[in-house]
VMD Tcl script that draws the C-alpha trace (Angstrom):
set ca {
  {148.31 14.36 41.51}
  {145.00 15.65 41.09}
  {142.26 14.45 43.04}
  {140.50 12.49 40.17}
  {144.05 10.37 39.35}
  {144.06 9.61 43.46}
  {140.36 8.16 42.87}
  {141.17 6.43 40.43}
  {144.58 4.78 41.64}
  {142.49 3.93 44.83}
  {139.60 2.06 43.08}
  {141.91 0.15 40.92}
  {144.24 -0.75 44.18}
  {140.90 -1.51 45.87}
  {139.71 -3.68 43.06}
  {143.67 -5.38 42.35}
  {143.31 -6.51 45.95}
  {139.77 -7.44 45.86}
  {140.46 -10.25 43.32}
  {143.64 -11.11 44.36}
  {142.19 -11.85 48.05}
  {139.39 -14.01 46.15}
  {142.37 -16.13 44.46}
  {143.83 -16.67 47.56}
  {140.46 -17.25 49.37}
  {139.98 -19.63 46.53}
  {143.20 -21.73 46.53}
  {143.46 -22.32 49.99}
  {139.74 -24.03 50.02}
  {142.15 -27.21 49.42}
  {144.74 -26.63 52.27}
  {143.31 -28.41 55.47}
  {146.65 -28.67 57.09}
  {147.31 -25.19 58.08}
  {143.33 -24.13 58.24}
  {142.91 -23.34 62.42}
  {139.16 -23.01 61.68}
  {139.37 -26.77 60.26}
  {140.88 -27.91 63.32}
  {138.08 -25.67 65.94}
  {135.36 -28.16 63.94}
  {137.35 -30.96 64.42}
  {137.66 -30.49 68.26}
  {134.12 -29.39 68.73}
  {133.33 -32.22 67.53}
  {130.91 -30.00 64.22}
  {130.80 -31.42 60.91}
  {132.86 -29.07 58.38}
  {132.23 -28.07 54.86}
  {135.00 -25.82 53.12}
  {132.07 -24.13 50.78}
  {129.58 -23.37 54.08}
  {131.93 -22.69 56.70}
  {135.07 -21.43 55.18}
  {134.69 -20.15 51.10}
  {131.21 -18.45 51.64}
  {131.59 -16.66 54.63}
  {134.77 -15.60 53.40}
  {133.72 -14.05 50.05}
  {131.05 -12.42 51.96}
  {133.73 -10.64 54.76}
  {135.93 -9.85 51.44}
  {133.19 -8.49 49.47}
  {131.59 -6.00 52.84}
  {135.06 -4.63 53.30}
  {135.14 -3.78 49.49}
  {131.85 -2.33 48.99}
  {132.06 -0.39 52.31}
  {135.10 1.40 51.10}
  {133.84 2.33 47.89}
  {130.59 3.37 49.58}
  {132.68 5.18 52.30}
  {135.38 6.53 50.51}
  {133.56 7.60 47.35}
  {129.74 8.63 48.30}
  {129.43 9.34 51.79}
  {132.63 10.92 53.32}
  {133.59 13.42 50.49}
  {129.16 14.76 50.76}
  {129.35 14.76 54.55}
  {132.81 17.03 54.40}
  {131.06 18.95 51.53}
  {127.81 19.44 54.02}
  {125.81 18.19 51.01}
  {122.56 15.57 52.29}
  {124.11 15.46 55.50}
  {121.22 13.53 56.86}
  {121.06 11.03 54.28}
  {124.86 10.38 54.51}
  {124.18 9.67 58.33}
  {121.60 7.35 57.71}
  {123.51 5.48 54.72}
  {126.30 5.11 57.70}
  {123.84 3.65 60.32}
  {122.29 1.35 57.64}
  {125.54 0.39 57.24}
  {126.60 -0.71 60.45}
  {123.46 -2.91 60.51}
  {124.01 -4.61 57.44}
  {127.37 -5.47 57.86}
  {126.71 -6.57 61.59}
  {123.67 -8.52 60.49}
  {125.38 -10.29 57.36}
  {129.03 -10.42 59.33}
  {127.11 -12.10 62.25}
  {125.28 -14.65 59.76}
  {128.65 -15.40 58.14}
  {130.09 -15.82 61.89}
  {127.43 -18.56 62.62}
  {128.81 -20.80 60.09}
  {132.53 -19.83 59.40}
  {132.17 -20.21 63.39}
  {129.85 -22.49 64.41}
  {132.54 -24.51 66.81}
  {131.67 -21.69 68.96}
  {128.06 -22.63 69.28}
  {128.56 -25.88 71.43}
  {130.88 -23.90 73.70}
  {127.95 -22.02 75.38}
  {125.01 -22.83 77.76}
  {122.87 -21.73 75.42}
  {122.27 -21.39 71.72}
  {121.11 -17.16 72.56}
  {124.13 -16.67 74.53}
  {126.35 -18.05 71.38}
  {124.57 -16.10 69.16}
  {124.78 -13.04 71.51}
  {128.35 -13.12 71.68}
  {128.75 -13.32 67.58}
  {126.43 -11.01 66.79}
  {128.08 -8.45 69.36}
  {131.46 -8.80 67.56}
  {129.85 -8.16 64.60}
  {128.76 -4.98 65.18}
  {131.59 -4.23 66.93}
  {133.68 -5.22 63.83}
  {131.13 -3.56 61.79}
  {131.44 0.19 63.70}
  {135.53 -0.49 63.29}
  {135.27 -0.77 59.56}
  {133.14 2.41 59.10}
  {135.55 3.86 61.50}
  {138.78 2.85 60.18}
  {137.42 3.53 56.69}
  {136.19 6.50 57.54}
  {139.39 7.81 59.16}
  {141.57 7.34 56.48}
  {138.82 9.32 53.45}
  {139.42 12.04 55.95}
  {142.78 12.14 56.67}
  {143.17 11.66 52.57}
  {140.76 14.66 52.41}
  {142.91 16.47 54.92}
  {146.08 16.28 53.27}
  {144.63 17.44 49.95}
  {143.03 20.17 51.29}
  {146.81 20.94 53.32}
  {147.72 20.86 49.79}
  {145.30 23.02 48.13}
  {145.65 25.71 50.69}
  {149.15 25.78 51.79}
  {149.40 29.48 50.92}
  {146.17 30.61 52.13}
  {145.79 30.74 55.98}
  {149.00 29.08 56.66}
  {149.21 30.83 60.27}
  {145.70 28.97 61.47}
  {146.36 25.66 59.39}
  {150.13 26.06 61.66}
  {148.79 26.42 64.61}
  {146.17 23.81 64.53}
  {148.63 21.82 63.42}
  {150.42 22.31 66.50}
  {147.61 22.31 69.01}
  {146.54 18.71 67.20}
  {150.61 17.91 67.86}
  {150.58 18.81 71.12}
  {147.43 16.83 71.96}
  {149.01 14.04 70.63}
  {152.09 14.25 72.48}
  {149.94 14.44 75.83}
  {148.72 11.35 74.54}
  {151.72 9.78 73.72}
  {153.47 10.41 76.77}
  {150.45 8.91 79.21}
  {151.08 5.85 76.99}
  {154.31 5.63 77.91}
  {153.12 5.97 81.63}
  {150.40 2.83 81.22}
  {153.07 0.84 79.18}
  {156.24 1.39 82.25}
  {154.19 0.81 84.70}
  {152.04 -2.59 83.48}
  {148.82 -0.70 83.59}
  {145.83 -3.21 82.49}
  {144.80 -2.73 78.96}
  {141.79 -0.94 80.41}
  {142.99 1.75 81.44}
  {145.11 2.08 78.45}
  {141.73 2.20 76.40}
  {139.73 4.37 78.71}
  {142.73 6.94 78.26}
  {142.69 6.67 74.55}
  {139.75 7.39 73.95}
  {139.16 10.47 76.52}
  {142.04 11.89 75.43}
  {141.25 11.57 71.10}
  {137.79 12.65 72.27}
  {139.20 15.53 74.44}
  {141.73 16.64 71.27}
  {138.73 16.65 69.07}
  {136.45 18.66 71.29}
  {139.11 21.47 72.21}
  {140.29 21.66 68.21}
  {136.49 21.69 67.31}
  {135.96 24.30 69.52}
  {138.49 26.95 69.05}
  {138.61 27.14 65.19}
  {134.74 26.17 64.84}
  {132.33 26.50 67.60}
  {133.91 29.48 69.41}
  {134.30 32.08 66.65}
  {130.95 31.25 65.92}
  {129.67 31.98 69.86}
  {131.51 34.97 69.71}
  {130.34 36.16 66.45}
  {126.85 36.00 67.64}
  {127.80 37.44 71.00}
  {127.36 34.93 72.95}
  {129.20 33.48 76.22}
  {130.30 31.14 78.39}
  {127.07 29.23 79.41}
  {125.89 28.21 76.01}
  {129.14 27.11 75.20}
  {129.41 25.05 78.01}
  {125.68 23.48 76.87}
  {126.56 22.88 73.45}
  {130.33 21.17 74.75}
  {127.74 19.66 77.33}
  {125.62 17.72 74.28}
  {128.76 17.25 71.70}
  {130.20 14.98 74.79}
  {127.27 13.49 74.87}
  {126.86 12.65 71.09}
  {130.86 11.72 71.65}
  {129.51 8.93 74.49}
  {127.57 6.78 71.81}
  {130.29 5.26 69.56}
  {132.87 5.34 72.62}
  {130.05 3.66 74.25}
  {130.09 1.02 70.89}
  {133.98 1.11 71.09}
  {134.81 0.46 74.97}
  {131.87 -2.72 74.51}
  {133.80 -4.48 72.55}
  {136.85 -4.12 74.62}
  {135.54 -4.75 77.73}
  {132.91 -7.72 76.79}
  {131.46 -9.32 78.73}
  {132.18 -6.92 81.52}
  {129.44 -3.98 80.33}
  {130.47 -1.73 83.49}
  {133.40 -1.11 82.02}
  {131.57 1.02 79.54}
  {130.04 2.99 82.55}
  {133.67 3.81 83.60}
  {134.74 5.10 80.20}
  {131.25 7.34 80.64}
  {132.35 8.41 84.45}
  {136.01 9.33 82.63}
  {134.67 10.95 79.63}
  {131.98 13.35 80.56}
  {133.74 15.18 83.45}
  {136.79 15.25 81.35}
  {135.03 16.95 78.58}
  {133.20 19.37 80.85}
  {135.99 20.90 83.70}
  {138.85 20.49 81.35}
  {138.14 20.60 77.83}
  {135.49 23.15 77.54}
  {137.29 25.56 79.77}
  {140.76 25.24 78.77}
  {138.95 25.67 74.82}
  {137.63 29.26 76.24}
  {140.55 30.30 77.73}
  {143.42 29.50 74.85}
  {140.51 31.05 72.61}
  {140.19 34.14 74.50}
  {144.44 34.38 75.03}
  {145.02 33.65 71.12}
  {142.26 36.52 69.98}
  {143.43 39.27 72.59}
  {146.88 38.86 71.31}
  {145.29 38.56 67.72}
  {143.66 41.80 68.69}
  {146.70 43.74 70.26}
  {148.78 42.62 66.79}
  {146.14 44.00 64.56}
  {145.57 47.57 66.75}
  {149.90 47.65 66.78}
  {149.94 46.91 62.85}
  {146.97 49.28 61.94}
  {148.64 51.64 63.99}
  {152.34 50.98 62.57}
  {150.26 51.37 58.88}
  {148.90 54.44 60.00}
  {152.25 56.11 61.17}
  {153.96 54.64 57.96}
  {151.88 56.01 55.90}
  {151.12 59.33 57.86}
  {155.12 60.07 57.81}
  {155.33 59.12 53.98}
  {151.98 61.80 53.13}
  {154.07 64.30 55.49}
  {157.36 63.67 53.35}
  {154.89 64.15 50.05}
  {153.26 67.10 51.70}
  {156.41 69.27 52.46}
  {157.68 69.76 49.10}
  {160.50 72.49 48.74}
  {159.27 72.76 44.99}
  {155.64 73.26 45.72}
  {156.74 76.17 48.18}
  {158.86 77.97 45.86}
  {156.55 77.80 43.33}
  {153.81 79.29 46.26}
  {156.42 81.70 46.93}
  {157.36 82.75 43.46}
  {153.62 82.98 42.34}
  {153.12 85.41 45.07}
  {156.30 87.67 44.34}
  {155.39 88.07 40.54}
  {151.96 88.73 41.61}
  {153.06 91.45 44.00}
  {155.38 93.36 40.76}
  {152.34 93.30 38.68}
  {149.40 94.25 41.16}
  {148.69 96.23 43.99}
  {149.94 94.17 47.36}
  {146.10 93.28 48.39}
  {146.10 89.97 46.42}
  {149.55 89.49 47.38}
  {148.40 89.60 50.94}
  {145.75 87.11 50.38}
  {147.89 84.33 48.79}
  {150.50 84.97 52.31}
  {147.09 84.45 54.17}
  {146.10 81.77 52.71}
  {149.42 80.05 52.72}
  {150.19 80.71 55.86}
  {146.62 78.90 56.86}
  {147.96 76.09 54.97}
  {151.17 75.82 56.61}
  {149.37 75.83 59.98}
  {146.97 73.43 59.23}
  {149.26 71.01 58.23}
  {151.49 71.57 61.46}
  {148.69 71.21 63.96}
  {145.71 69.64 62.45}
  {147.47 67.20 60.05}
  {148.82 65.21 62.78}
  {145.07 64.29 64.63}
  {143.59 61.33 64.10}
  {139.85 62.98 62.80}
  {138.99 66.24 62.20}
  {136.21 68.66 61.51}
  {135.62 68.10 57.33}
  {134.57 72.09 57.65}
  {138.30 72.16 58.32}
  {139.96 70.14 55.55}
  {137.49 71.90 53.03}
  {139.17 75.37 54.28}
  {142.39 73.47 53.29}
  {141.41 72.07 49.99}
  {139.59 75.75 49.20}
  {142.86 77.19 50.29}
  {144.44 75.54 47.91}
  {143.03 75.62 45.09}
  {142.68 79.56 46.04}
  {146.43 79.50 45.66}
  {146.50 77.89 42.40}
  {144.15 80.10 41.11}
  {146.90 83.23 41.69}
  {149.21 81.18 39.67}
  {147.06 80.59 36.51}
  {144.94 82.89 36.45}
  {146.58 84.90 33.75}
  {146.11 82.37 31.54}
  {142.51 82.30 29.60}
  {143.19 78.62 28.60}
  {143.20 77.41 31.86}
  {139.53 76.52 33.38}
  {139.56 75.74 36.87}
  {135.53 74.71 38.52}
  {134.87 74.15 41.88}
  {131.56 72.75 43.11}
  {132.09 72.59 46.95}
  {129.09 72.85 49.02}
  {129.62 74.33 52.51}
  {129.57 72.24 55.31}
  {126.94 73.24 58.30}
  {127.14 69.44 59.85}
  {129.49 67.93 62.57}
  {130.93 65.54 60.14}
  {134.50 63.92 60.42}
  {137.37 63.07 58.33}
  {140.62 61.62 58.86}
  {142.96 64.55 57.67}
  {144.63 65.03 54.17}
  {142.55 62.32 52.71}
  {141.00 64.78 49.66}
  {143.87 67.17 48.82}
  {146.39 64.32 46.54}
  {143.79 63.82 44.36}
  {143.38 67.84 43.59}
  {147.41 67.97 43.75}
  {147.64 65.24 41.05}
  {145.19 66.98 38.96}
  {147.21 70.71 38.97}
  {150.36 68.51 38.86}
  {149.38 66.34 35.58}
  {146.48 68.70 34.88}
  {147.59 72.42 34.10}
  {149.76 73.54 31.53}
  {150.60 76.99 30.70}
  {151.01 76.47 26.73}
  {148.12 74.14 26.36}
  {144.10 74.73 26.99}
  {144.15 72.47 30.49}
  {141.02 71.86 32.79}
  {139.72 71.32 36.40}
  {136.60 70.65 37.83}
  {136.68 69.46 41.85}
  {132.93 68.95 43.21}
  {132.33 67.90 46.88}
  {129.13 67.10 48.14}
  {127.62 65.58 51.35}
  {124.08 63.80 52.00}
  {123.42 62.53 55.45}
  {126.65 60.71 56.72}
  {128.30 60.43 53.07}
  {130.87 62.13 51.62}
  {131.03 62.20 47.52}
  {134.34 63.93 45.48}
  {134.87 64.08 42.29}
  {137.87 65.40 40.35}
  {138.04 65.69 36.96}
  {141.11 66.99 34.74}
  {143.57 67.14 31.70}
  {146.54 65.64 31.71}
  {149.46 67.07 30.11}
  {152.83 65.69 29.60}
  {155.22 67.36 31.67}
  {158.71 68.85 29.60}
  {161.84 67.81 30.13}
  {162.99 70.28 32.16}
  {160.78 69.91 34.90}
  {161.90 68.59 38.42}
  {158.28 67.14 39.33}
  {158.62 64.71 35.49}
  {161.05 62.32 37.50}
  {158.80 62.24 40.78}
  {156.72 58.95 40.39}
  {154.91 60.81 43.81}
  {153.56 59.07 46.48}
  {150.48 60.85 47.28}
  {147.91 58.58 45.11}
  {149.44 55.11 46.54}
  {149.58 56.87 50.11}
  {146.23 57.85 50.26}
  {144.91 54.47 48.91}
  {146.67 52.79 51.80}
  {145.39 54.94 54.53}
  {141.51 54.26 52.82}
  {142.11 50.77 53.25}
  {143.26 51.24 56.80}
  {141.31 54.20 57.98}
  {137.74 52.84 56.09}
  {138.01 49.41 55.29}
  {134.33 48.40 53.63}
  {133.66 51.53 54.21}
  {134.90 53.78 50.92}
  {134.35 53.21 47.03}
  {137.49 54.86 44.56}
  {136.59 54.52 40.92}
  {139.96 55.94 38.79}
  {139.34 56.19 35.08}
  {142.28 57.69 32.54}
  {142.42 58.58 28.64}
  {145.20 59.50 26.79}
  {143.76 63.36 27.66}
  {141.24 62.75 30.71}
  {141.49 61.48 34.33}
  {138.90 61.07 36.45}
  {138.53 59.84 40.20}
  {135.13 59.74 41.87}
  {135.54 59.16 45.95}
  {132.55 58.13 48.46}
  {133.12 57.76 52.07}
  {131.05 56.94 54.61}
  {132.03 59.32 57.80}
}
mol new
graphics top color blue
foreach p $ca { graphics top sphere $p radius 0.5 }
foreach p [lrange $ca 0 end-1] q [lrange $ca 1 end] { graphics top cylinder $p $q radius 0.2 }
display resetview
């Protein structure tokens, strides 16, 4: 159900029962024998009118409750969650509470006015109805209130069940637990006859105490710690939440404990210590445990992504067919010239093959290095076309005088890919591989043909690995930190590579 239907089905629900508690209010205006109120007039000896004390009153309770939900449900707790006119929503919720107390307490002094002879005083009658009033009035925001955000909750479980679903669990869990703790000490109050004090003051220390430890780990501490923050201004901003907290508990515990306002005092006495030595620092400590073993499982999978897809450019890098080909280039080269190129191709090989036994397997290295490597290369690729005048191979490499450094092997696929797909020995082919560096950045650029490969050849089954593999170690080894731009034509391909070292 989308969330317009639900607002819908609730405002006509809201509305069905609306009127159908105004019939009811209406036909039992004629039913004096089971009215109690009727009865409390009688006794007190009050005059009673069915319209004053019992039909107006009533409409009036009927119509706050509806009105407040709409307002509630509708307006102000879907803009508060949204953050939008957050102090405007706050102030619709206080006027609130002191309309409905003021026009609940008016209806109370007739639809109750047996009470009034039962006091001293007319002030101390009025007191006590316009206390439970208010009292009733801060239950119906809160009740109200409640259920728009558990609604909103649910939807928004909903919405995002795919997205996060490890944090939504575990919050879950933690709000589960706290619960259960809650539970349980009911169970405690309830064996053992426990007044109905202490059963409130424990209710609402512990809800507060689930709120502020929730609030804290997936809100206010990520924030602290983002900003670098520690302990001690933590503590000061747990310190003035609990305090905020004290104000409707303050309203709450009132109306339980009326007339007796020291019991109030001992909810305060409960709360604030509570919030302070227990919640704030077991908050910080499950925070800190939960992001160093957040922390541990993202080093152990970077690194597991790392070996992966280290081992995987190794098994790409050691290819039988690329050294044959090395090897046969250099043995036709040697029958048709004199042995001094022939000796340069072994050298150069040779500094491959070392390079990518010791080098290869560090973590950084000097870029001066994996230039020699690319240069080397493309040196050796050179011997193997350069017989053909259809085959135009550019390189734009600027030496490198600075201290920069590169995780290894990251520039060579791309200038494999473009001799694998690029050069072909029957067609006019292309290559032009520029490298520059300014400052700390790194900018590479290959641009080739691409040729179709016949069917004969073992590298036209090979989907290769080395373009996917070194996309994957970007993401890993520069994350935010690298740009790859990949255009292709049906002739063309083109990858431009910055890097920030």
């Amino acid at each position: 159900m989308k969330l317009k239907d639900l607002q819908k089905a609730e405002f006509w629900i809201a509305t069905i029962l609306y009127a159908f508690a105004i019939i009811v209010l209406i036909s039992n205006t004629s039913n004096r024998n089971h009215d109690f109120d009727y009865y409390s007039f009688r006794e007190a000896k009050v005059p009673f009118s069915y319209f004053s004390h019992y039909f107006v009153p009533g409409i009036f309770r009927i119509s706050i409750i509806y009105f407040t939900f709409l307002l509630l449900n509708f307006c102000i707790v879907p803009s508060i969650i949204q953050k939008k006119n957050e102090i405007l929503n706050y102030s619709l919720i206080l006027i609130s509470i002191l309309f409905i107390g003021l026009v609940s307490g008016v209806c109370n002094t007739y639809s109750e006015a047996y009470e009034l002879v039962r006091y001293d005083t007319l002030q101390q009658a009025y007191n006590r109805i316009f206390f439970s009033s208010f009292s009733y009035a801060i239950w119906l925001i809160i009740l109200i209130s409640a259920y728009s955000c558990g609604k909103a909750f649910i939807i928004y479980m909903i919405e995002n069940k795919d997205k996060n679903t490890q944090s939504q669990n575990q919050m879950r869990l933690d709000i589960g637990v706290g619960l259960a703790f809650w539970f349980v000490g009911m169970l405690l109050w309830l064996t053992t006859r426990s007044p109905f004090e202490i059963i409130i003051i424990w209710t609402l220390v512990i809800f507060s105490t689930i709120g502020i430890i929730i609030y804290s780990i997936y809100y206010l501490l990520p924030l602290i710690y983002a900003q670098g923050k520690k302990f001690k201004p933590y503590f000061w901003q747990v310190f003035f939440i609990s305090l905020l907290l004290a104000v409707p508990m303050s309203f709450i515990s009132m109306f339980f404990f009326y007339p007796r306002p020291e019991g109030v005092l001992v909810v305060f006495l409960f709360h604030l210590p509570t919030q302070l030595f227990i919640s704030a620092p077991l908050a910080w400590y499950l925070y800190k445990r939960r992001l160093t073993n957040t922390n541990e499982l993202t080093t152990l999978r970077t690194e597991l992504g790392k070996s992966d897809a280290s081992l995987s450019f190794l098994q790409s890098q050691i290819n039988p067919h690329f050294l044959f080909n090395a090897l046969n280039t250099l043995y036709g080269t040697a029958l048709q010239e004199n042995a001094e190129r022939t000796g340069e191709g072994i050298q150069k090989l040779g500094d491959m093959m070392r390079f990518m036994l010791h080098e290869n397997v560090q973590d950084k290295i000097s870029l001066t290095r994996d230039v020699d490597y690319l240069e080397n290369y493309i040196s050796l690729q050179k011997l193997r076309t350069s017989r053909s005048a259809d085959i135009v191979i550019e390189t734009q490499i600027d030496e490198q005088l600075n201290n920069l450094q590169i995780a290894p092997m990251l520039l060579i696929p791309f200038v494999e890919n473009a001799f694998k797909h690029g050069i072909s020995l029957q067609q006019p082919s292309h290559i032009k591989v520029t490298l520059q560096t300014k400052e700390n950045t790194l900018y590479f650029d290959v641009h080739n043909s691409i040729h179709i490969k016949p069917d004969n050849d073992p590298e036209k089954l090979k989907s290769g690995i080395g373009l996917v593999n070194v996309k994957q170690r970007l993401a890993l080894l520069y994350p935010g930190k690298h740009e790859l731009i990949i255009r292709e034509s049906a002739k063309e391909f083109f990858i431009h590579l910055t890097i920030q070292l």
